[in-house]
C-alpha positions in Angstrom: -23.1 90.6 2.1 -25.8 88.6 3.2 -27.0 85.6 2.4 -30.8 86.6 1.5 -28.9 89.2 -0.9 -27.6 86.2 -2.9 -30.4 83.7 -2.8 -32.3 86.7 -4.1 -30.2 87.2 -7.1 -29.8 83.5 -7.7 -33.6 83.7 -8.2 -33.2 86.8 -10.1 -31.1 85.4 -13.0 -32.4 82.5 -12.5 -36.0 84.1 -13.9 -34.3 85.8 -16.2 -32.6 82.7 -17.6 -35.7 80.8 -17.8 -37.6 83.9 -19.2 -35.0 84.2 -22.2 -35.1 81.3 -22.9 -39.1 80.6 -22.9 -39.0 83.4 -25.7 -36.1 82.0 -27.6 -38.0 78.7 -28.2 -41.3 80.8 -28.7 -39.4 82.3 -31.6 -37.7 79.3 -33.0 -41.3 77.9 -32.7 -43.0 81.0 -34.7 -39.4 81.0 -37.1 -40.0 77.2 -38.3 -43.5 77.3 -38.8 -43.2 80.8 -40.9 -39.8 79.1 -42.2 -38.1 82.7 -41.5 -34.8 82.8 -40.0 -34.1 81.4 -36.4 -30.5 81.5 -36.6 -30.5 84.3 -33.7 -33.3 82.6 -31.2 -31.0 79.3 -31.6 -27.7 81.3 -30.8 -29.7 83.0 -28.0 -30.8 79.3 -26.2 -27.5 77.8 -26.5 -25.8 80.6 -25.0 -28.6 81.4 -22.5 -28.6 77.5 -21.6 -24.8 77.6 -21.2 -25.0 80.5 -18.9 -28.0 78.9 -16.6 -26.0 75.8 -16.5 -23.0 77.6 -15.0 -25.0 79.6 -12.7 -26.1 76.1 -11.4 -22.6 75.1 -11.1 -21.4 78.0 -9.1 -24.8 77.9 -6.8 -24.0 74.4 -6.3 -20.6 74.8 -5.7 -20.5 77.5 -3.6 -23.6 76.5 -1.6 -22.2 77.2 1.9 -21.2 80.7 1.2 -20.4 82.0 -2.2 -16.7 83.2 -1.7 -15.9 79.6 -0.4 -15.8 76.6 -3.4 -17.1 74.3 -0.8 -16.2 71.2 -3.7 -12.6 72.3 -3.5 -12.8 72.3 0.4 -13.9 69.3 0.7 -11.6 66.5 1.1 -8.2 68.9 0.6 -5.7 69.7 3.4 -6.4 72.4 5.7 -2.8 74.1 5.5 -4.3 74.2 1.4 -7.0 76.3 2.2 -5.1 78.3 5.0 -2.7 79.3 1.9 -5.4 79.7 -0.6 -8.3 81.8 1.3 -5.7 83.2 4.5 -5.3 83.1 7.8 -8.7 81.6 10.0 -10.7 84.5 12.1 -11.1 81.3 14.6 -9.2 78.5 15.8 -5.8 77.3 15.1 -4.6 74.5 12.7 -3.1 71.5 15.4 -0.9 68.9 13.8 -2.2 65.3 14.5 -5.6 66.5 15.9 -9.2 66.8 14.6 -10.9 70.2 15.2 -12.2 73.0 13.4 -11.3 77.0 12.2 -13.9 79.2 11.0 -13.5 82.0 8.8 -15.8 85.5 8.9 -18.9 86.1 6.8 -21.1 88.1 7.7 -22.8 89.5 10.5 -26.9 89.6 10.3 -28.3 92.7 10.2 -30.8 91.3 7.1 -34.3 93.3 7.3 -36.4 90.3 8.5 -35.7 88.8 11.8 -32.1 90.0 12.3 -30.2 88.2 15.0 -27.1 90.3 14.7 -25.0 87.9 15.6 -21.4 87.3 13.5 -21.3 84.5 10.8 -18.8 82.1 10.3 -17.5 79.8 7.8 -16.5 76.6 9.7 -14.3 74.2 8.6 -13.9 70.6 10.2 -10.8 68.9 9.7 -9.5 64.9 10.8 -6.3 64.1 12.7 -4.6 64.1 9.0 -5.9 67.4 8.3 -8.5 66.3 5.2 -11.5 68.3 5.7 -14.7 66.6 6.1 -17.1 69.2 6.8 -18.4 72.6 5.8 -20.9 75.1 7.8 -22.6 78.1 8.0 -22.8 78.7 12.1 -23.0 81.4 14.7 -20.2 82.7 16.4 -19.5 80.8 19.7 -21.8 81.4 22.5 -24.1 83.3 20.3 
């Protein structure tokens, strides 16, 4: 999947969110000053807030790419991650030596400006094997 498709339904519910919630005060709002019942438009922004707020979390979270937790890549061992997500599309895990492995997202075949060209999630690694940094690249020589 593509990485437009998900910024677009991030927007999406994100709108939505926002919309429900807009209405939910509108009827608190319209409840109070009719002093009618606004036991539902409460439950509705509490729960809609509690869903926006994890949809932050996750778009936050999973910024890079959104199969990848990039806050529980960061800073763990690479052999971790190499047991969690699988084996990496490229590179190879070295003891005692800093490099980098990549795992396959995509390849961009979007609608607008397509550069067809295979997408990869790297992941840089010290000499200890903590991991330091996160990416969204091109395949190599691309």
């Amino acid at each position: 999947m593509n990485p437009w498709h998900i910024e677009f339904c991030y927007l999406l519910f994100l709108l939505i969110f926002l919309m429900i919630g807009i209405i939910s005060v509108i009827l608190i709002i319209k409840g109070r000053h009719k002093k009618k019942n606004i036991k539902f438009p409460v439950i509705s922004l509490v729960s809609n807030s509690l869903l926006l707020l994890i949809l932050t979390l996750f778009g936050t979270s999973h910024h890079t790419y959104y199969k990848y937790n990039d806050w529980s890549i960061l800073g763990s061992n690479i052999s971790t991650v190499r047991q969690k997500y699988g084996a990496f599309d490229l590179g190879d895990v070295t003891d005692k030596k800093a490099s980098r492995a990549a795992y396959y997202i995509y390849t961009d075949n979007g609608p607008i400006m397509p550069d067809h060209l295979k997408h990869y999630y790297y992941i840089e690694y010290d000499e200890e094997g903590i991991i330091y940094k996160v990416y969204d690249a091109c395949q190599p020589g691309g």
